[in-house]
N, CA, C and O of each residue as an XYZ file, in Angstrom:
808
protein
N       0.860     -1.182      0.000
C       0.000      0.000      0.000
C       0.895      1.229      0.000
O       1.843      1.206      0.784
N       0.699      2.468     -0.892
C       1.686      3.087     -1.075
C       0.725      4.556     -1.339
O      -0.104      4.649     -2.245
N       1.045      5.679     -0.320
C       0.835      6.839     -0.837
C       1.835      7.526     -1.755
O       3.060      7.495     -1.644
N       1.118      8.145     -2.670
C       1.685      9.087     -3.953
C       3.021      9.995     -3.474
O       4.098     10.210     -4.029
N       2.310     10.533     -1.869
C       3.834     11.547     -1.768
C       4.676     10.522     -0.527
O       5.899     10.450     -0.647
N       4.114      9.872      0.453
C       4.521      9.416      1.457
C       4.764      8.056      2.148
O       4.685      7.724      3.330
N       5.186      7.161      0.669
C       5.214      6.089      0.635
C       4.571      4.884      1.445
O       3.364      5.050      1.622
N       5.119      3.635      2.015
C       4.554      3.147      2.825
C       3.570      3.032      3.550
O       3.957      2.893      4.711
N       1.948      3.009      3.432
C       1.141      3.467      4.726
C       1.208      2.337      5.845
O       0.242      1.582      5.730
N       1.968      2.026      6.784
C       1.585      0.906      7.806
C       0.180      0.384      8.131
O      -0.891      0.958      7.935
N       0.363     -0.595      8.568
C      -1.349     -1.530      8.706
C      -1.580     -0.795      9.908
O      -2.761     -0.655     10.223
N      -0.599     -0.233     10.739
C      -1.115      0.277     12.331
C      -1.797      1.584     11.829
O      -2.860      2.000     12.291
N      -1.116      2.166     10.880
C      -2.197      3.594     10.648
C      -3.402      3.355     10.138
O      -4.371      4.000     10.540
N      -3.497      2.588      9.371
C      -4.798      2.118      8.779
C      -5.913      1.680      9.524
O      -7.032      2.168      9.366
N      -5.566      0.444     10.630
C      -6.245      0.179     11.451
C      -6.473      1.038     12.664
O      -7.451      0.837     13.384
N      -5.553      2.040     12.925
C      -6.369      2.973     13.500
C      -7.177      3.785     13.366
O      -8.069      4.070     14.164
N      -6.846      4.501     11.798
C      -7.709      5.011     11.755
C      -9.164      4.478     11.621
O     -10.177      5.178     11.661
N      -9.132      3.663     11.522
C     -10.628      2.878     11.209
C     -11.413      2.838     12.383
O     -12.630      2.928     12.541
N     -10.292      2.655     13.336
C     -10.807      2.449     15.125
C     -10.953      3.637     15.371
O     -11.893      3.691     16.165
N     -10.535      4.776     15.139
C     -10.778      6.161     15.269
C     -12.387      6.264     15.265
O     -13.238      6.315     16.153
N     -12.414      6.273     13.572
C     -14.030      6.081     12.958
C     -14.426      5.520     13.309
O     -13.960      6.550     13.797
N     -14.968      4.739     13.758
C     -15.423      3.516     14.228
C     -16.045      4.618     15.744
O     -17.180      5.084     15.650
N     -15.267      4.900     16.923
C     -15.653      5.337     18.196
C     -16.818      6.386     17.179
O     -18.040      6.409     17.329
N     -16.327      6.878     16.549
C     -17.436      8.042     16.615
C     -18.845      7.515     16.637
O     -19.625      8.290     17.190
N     -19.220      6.731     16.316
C     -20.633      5.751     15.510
C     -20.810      5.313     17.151
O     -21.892      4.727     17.179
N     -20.321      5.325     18.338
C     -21.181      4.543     19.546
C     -22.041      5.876     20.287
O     -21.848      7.068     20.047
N     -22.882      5.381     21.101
C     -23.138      5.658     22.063
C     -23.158      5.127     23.508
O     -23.927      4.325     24.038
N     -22.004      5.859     24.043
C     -22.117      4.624     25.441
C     -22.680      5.134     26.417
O     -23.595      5.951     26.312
N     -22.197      4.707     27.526
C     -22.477      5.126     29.008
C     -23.287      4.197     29.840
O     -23.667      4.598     30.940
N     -23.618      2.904     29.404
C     -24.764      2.118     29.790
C     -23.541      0.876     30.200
O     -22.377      1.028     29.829
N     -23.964     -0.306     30.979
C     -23.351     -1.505     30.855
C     -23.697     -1.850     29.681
O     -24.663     -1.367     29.090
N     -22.608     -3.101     29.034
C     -23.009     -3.485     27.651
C     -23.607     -4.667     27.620
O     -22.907     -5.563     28.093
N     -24.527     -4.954     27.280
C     -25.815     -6.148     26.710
C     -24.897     -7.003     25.242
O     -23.951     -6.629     24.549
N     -25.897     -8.512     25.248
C     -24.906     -9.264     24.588
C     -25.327     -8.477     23.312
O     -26.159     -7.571     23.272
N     -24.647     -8.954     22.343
C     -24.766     -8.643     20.770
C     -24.850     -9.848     19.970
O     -24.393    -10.980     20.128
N     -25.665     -9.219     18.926
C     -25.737    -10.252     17.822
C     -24.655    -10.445     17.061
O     -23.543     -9.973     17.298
N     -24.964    -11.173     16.089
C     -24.035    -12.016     15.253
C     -23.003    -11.522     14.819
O     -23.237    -10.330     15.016
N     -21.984    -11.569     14.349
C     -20.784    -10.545     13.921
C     -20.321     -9.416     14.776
O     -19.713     -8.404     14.430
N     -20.734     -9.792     15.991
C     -19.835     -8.828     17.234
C     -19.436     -9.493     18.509
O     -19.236     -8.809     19.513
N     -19.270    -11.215     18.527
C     -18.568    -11.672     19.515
C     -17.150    -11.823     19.200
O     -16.684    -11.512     18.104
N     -16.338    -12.392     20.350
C     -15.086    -11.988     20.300
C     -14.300    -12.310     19.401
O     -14.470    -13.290     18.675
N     -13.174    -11.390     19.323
C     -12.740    -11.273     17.717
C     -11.670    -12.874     17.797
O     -11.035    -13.272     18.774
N     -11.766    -13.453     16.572
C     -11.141    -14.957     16.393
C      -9.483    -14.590     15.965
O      -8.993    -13.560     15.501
N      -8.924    -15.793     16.308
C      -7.368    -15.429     15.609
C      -7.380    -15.860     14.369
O      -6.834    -15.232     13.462
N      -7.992    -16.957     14.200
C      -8.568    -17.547     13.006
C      -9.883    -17.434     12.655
O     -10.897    -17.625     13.325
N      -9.728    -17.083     11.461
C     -10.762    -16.954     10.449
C     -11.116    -17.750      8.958
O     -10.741    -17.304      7.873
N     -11.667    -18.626      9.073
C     -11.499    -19.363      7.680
C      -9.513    -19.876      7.045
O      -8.674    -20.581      7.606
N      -9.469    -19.238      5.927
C      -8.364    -19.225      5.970
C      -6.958    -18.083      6.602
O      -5.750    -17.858      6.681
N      -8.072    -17.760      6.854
C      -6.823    -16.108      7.642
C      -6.022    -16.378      8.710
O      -6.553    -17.401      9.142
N      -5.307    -16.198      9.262
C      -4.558    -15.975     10.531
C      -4.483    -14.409     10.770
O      -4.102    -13.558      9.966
N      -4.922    -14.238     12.020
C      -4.719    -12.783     12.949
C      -3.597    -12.570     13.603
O      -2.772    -13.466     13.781
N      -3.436    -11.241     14.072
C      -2.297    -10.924     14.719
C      -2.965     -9.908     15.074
O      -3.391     -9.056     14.293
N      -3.110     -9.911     16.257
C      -3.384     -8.439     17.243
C      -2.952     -7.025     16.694
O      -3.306     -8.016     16.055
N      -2.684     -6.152     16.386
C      -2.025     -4.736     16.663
C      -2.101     -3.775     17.592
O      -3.260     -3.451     17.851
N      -1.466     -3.344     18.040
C      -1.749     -2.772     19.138
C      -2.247     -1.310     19.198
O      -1.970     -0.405     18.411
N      -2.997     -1.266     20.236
C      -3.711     -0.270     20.084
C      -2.963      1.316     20.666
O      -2.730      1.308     21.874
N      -2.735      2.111     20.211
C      -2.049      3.575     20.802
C      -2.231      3.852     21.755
O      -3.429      3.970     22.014
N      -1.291      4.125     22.846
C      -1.669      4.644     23.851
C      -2.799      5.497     24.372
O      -3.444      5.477     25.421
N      -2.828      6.292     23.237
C      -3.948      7.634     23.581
C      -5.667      7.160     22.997
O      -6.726      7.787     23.027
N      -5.358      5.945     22.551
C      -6.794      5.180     21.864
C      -7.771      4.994     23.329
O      -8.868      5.553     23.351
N      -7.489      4.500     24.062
C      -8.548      4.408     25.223
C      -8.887      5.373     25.686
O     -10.075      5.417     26.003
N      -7.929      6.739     25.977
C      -8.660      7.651     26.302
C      -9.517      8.449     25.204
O     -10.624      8.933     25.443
N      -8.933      8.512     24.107
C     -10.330      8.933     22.914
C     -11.566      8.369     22.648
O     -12.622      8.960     22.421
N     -11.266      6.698     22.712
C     -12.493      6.299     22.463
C     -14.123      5.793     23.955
O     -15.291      5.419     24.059
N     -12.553      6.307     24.926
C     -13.604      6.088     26.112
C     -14.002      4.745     26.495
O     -14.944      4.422     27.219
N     -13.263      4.102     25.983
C     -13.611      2.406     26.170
C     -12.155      1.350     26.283
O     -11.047      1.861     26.114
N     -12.233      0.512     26.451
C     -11.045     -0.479     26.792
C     -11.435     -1.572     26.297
O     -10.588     -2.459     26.399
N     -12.825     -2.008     25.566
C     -13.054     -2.445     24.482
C     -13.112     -2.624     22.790
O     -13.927     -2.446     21.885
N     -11.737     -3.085     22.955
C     -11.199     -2.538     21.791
C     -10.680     -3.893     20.794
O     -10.009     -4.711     21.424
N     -10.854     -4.138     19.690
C     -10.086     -5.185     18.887
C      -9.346     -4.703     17.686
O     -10.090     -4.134     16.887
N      -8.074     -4.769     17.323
C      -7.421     -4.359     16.167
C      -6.553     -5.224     15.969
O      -5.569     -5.528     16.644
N      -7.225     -5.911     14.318
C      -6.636     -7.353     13.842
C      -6.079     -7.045     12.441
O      -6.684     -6.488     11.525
N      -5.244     -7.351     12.439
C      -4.478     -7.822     10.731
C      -4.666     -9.334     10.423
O      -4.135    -10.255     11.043
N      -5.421     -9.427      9.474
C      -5.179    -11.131      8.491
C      -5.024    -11.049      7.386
O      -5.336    -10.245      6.507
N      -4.271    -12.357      7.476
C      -3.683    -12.499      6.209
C      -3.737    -13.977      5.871
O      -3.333    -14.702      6.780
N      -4.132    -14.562      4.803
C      -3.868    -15.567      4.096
C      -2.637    -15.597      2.666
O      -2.318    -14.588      2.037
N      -2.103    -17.002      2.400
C      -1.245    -17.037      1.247
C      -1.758    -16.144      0.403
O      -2.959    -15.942      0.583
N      -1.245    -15.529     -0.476
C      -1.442    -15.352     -1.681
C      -2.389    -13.696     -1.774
O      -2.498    -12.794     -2.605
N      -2.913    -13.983     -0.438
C      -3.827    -12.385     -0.501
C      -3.333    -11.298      0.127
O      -2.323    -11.327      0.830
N      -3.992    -10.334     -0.089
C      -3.876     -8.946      0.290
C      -4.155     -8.882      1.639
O      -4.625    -10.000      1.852
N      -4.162     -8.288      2.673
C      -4.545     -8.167      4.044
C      -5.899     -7.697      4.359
O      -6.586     -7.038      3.579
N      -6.220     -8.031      5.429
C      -7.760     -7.551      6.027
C      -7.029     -7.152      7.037
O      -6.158     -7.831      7.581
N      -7.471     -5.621      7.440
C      -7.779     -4.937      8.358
C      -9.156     -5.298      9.598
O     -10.129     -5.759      9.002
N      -9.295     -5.223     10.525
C     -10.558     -5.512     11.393
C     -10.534     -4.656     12.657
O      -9.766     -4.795     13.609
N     -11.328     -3.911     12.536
C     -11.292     -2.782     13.847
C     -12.923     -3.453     14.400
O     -13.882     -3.667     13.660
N     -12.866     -3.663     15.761
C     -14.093     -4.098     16.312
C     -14.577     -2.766     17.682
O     -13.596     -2.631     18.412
N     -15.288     -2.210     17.961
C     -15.230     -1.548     19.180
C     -16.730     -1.832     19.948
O     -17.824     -2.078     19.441
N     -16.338     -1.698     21.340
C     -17.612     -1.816     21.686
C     -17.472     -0.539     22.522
O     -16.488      0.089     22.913
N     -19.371     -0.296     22.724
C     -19.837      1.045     23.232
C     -19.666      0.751     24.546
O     -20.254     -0.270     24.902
N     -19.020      1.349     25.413
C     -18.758      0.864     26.919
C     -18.141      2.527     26.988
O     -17.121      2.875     26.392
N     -18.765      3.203     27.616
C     -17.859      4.917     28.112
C     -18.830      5.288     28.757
O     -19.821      4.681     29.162
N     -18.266      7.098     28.902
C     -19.273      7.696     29.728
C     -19.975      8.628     28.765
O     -20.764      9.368     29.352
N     -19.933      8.753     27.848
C     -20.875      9.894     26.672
C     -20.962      9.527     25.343
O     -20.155      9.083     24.525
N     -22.134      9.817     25.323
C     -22.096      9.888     23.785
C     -21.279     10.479     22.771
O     -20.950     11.548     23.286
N     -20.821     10.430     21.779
C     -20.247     10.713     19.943
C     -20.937     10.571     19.243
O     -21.500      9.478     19.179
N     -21.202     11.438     18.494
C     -22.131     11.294     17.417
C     -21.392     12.160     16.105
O     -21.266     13.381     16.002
N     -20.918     10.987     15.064
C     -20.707     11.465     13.750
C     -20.395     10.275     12.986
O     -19.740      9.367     13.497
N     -20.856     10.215     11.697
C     -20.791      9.249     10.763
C     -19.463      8.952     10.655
O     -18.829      9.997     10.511
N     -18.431      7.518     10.664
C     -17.395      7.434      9.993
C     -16.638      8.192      8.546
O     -15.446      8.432      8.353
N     -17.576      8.394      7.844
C     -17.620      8.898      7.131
C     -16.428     10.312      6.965
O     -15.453     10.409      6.220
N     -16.887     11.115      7.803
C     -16.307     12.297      7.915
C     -14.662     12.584      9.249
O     -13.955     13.574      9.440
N     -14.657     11.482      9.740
C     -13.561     11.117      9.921
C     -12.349     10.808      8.842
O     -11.243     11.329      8.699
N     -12.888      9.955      8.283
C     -12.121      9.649      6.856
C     -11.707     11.102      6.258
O     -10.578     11.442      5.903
N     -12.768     11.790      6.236
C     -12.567     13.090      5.275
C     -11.389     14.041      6.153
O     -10.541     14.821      5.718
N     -11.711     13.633      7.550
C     -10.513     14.935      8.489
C      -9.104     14.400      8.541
O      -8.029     14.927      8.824
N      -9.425     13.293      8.209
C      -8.224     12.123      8.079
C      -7.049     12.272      6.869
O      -5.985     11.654      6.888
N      -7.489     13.284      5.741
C      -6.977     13.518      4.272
C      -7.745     12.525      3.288
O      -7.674     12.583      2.061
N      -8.549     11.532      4.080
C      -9.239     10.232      2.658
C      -9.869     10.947      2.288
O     -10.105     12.054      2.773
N     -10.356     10.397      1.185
C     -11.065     11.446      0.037
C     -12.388      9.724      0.035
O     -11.969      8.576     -0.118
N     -13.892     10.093      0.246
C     -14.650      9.040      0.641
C     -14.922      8.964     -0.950
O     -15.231     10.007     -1.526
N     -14.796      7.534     -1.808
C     -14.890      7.839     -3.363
C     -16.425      7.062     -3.650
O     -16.869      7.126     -4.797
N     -17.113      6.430     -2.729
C     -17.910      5.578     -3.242
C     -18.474      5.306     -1.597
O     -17.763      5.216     -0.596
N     -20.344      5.186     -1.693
C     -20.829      4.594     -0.129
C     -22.046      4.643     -0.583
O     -22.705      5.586     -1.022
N     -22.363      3.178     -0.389
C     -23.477      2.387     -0.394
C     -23.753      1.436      0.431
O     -22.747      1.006      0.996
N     -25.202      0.692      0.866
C     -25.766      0.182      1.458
C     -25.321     -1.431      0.246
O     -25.321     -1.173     -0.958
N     -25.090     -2.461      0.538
C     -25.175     -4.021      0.046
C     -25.472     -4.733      0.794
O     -25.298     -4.653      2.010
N     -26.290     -6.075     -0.180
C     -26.958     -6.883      0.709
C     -25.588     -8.277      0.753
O     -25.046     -8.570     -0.312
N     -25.229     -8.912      1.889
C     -24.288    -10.175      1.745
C     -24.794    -11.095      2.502
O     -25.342    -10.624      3.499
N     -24.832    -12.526      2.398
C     -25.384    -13.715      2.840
C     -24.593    -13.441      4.104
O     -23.743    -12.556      4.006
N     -24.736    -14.089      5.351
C     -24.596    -14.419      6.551
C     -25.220    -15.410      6.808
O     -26.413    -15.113      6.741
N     -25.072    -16.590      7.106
C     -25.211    -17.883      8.174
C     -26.850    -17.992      7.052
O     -27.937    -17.927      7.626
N     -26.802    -18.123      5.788
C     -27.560    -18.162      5.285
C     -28.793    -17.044      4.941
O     -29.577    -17.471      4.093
N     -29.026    -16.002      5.335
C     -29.934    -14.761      5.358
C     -28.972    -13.200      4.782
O     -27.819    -12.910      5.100
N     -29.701    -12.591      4.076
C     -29.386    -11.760      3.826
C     -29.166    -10.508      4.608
O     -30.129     -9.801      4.904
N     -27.857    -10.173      4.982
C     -27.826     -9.047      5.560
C     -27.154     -7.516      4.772
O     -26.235     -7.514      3.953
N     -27.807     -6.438      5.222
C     -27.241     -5.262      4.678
C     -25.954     -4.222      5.785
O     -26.062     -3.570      6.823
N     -24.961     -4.514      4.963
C     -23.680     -3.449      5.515
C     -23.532     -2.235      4.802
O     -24.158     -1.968      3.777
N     -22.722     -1.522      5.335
C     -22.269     -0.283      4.541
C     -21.119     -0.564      3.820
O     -20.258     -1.299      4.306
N     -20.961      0.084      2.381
C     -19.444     -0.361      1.738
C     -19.085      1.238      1.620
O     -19.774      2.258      1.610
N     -17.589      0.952      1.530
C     -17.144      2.386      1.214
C     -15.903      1.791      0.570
O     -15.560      0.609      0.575
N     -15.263      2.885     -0.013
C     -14.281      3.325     -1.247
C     -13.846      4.664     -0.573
O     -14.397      5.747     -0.378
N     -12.266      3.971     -0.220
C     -11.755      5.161      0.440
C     -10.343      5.345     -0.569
O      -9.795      4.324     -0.984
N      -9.856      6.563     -0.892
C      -8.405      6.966     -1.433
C      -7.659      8.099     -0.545
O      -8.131      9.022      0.118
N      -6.490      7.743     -0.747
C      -5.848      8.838     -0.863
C      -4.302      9.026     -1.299
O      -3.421      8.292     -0.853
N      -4.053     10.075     -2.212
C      -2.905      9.526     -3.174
C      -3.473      8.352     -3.920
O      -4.683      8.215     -4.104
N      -2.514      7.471     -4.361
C      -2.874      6.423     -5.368
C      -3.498      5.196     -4.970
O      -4.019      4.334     -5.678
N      -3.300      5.281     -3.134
C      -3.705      4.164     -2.783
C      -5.228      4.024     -2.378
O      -5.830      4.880     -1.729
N      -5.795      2.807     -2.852
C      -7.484      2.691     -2.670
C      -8.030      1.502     -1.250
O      -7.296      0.592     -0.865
N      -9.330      1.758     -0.695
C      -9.216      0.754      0.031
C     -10.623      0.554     -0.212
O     -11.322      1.373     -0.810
N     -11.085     -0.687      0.320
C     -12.583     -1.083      0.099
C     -12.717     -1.320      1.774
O     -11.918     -1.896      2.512
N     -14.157     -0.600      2.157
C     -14.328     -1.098      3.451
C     -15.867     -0.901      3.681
O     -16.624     -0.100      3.133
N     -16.194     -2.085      4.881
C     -17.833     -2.774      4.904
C     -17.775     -2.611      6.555
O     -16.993     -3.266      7.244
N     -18.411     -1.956      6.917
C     -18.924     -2.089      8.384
C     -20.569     -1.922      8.538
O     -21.245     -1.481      7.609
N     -21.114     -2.303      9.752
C     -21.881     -2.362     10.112
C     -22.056     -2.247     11.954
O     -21.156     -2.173     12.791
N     -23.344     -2.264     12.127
C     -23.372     -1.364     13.883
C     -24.091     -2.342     14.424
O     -24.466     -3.267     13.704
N     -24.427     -2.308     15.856
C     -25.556     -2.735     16.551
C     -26.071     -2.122     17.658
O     -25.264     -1.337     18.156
N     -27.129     -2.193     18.231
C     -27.597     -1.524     19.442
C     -28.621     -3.017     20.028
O     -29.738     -3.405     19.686
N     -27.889     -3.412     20.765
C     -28.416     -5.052     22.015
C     -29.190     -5.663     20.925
O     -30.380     -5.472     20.675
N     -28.431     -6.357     20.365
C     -29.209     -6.963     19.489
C     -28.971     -6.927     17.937
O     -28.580     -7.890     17.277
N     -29.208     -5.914     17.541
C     -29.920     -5.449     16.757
C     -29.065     -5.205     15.622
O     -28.153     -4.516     16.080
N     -28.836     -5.409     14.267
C     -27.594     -4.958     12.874
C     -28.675     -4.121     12.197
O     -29.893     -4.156     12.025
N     -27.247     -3.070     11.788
C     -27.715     -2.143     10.651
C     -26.609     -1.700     10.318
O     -25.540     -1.877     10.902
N     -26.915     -0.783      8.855
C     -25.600     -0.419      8.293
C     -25.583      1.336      8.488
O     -24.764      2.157      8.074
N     -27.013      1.542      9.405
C     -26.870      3.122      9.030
C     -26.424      3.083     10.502
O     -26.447      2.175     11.333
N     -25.919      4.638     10.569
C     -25.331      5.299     11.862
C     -27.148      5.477     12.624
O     -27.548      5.259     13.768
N     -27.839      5.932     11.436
C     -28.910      7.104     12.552
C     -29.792      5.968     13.204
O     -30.381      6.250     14.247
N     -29.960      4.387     12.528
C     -31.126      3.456     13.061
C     -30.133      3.419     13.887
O     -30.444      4.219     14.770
N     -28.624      2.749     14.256
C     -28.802      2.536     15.321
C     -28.426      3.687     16.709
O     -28.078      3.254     17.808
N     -28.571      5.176     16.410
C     -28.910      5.644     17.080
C     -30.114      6.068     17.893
O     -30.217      6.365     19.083
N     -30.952      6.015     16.953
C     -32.868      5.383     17.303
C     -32.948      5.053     18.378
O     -33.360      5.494     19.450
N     -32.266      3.753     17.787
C     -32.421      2.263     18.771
C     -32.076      2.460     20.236
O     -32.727      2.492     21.280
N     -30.922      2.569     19.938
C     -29.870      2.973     21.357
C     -30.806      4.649     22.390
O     -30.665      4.977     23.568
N     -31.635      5.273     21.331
C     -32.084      6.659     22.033
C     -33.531      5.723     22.611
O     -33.530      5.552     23.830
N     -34.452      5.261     22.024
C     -36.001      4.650     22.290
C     -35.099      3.172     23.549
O     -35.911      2.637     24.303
N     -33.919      2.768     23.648
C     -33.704      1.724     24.463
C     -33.467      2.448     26.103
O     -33.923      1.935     27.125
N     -32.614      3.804     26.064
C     -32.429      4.902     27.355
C     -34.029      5.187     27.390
O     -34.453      4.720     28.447
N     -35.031      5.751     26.669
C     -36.298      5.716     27.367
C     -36.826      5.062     27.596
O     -37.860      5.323     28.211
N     -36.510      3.817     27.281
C     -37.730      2.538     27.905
C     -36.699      2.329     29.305
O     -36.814      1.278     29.936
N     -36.078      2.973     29.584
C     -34.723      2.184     31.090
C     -34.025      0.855     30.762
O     -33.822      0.041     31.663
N     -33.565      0.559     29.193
C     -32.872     -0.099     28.991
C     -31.565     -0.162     28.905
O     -30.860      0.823     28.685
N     -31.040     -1.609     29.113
C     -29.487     -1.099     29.140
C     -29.060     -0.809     27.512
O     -29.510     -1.517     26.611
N     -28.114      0.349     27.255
C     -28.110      0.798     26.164
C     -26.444     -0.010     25.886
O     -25.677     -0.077     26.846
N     -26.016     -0.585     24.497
C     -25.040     -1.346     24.489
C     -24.720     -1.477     22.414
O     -25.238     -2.334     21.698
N     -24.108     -0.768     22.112
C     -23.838     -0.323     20.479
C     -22.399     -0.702     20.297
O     -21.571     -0.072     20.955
N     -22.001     -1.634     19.503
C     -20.927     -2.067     18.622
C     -20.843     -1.172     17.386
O     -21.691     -0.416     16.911
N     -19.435     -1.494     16.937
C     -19.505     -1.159     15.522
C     -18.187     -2.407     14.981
O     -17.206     -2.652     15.682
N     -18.408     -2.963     13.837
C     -17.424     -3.795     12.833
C     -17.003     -3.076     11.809
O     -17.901     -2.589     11.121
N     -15.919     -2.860     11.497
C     -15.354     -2.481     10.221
C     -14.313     -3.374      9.805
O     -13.513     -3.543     10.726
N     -13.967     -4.124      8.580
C     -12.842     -4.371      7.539
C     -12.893     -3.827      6.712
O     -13.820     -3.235      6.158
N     -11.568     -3.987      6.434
C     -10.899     -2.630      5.491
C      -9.920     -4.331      4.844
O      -9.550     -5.371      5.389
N      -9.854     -3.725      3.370
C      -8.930     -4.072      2.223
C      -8.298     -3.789      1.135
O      -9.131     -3.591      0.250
N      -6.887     -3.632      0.629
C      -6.628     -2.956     -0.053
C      -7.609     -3.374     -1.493
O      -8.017     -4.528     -1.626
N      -7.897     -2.372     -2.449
C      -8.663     -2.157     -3.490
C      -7.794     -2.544     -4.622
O      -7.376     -1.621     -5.321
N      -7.417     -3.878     -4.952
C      -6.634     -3.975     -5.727
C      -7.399     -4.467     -7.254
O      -6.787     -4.502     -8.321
N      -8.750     -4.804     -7.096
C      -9.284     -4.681     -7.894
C     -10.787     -5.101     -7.678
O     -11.106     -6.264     -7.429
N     -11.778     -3.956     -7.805
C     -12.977     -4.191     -7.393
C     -13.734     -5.805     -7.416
O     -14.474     -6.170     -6.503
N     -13.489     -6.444     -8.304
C     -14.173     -7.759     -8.024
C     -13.348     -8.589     -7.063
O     -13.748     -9.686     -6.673
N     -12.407     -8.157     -6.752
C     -11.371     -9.405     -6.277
C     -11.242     -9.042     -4.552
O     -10.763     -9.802     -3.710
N     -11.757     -7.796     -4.328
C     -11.575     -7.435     -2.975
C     -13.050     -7.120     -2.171
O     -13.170     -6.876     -0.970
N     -13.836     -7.176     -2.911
C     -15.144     -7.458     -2.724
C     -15.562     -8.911     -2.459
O     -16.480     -9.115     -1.664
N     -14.978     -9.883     -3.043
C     -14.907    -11.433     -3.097
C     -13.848    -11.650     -1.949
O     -13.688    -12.807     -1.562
N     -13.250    -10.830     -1.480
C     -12.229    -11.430     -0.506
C     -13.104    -11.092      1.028
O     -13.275    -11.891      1.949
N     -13.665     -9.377      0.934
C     -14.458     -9.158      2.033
C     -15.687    -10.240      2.364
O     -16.061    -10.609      3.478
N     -16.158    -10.600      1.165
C     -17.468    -11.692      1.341
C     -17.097    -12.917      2.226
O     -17.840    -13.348      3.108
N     -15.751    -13.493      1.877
C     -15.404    -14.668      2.410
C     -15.229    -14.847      3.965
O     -15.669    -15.624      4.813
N     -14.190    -13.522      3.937
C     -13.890    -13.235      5.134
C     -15.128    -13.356      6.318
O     -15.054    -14.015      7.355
N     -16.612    -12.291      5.726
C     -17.469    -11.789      6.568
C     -18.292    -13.409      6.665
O     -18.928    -13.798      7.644
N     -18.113    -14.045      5.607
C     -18.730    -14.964      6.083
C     -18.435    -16.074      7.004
O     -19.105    -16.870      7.662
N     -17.308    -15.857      6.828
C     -16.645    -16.986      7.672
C     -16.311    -16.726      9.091
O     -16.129    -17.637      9.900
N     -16.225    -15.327      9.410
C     -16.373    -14.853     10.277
C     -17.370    -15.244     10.920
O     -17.321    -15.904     11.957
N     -18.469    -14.824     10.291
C     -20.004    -14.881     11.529
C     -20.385    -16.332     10.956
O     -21.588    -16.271     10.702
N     -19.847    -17.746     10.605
C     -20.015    -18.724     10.921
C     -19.836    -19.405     12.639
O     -20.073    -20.593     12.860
C-alpha cells in the first residue's frame, strides 16, 4: 500500500484510523448487553486467515472512552490483508458522527458509499461499503453497527435504537465492525471481504 507523496502506509495507521471512525458511531455510558451475530469476540482464526493483534495507541482508550477494543491484521497465502477494527460502546458519553467524515478529516477522500446486501449464516444481511483513497492508494471497506441486538448499516437506526432503548430504562449497548482491504481490484476485494465476513459470523 503506497501513498503518492509518502510512501509506505503501515497496517497500524490504517487500522487505526478505522478504530478512530469507528468510536465516533457509539453511544455509550450504559453496561453493555450481549450482541448479535458478527460482534462476539474477535477470532485469531478466520477461515483461511490468521490474525495478529495490533496494538492499540496509547492515547486510543482515552479517545475512544472504552477499553473495548479489537485491532486485527489477516492475512492468508497469496492475498492482500484484512484490516478488522471491532469496538464496543462501553464509556461515559455519547459521539455522534458518521465514519464517514472522519475519513474526510483524516486527508481520505470518501470515493464511493453504499448500502449491500451479503449472505450471513444463510440470510441476507445489509452493511455499509465504502471506497476510500488517498494519493494512489485505494481501500474497500464494509462495516456495520448494533444496538443489544440489533444490525444495521446506518449510523442514525442505530442511534434510534440505542435513544427509544435509554427511554424505555434499557441497558443501552452499540458495537460497531469495520474491515478494510486494499482495493486492488474491485471484483477481487469485494470477493475477498465476502469470504472473510462470512466466515467470520459462521
Amino acid at each position: 500500500m503506497r501513498n503518492a507523496e509518502c510512501g509506505v502506509i503501515r497496517p497500524q495507521a490504517v487500522a487505526f484510523l478505522a478504530l478512530i471512525c469507528s468510536a465516533g458511531l457509539l453511544w455509550a455510558g450504559q453496561p453493555r448487553a450481549s450482541s448479535a451475530d458478527l460482534t462476539s469476540s474477535v477470532p485469531a482464526v478466520v477461515g483461511p486467515w490468521v490474525g495478529t493483534s495490533l496494538e492499540t495507541p496509547p492515547n486510543a482508550v482515552e479517545i475512544l472512552e472504552t477499553s473495548d477494543v479489537s485491532l486485527m491484521e489477516y492475512r492468508a497465502e497469496g492475498e492482500p490483508p484484512l484490516w478488522l477494527a471491532q469496538v464496543g460502546g462501553v464509556g461515559r458519553r455519547a459521539a455522534f458522527h458518521p465514519p464517514e467524515l472522519c475519513y474526510v478529516g483524516s486527508h481520505y477522500e470518501v470515493l464511493e458509499r453504499a448500502q449491500i446486501a451479503i449472505p450471513v449464516r444463510g440470510e441476507s444481511r445489509r452493511v455499509m461499503r465504502l471506497v476510500i483513497g488517498r494519493g494512489k492508494s485505494r481501500y474497500e471497506a464494509w462495516y456495520w453497527l448494533t444496538a443489544s441486538g440489533r444490525m444495521t448499516p446506518s449510523y442514525y437506526q442505530q442511534q434510534w435504537w440505542l435513544l427509544m432503548d435509554a427511554m424505555r430504562g434499557r441497558p443501552m449497548a452499540g458495537t460497531l465492525v469495520r474491515i478494510t482491504t486494499p482495493l486492488d481490484d474491485p471484483l477481487r476485494s469485494s470477493a475477498r471481504l465476502l469470504r472473510f465476513v462470512e466466515a467470520f459470523g459462521s
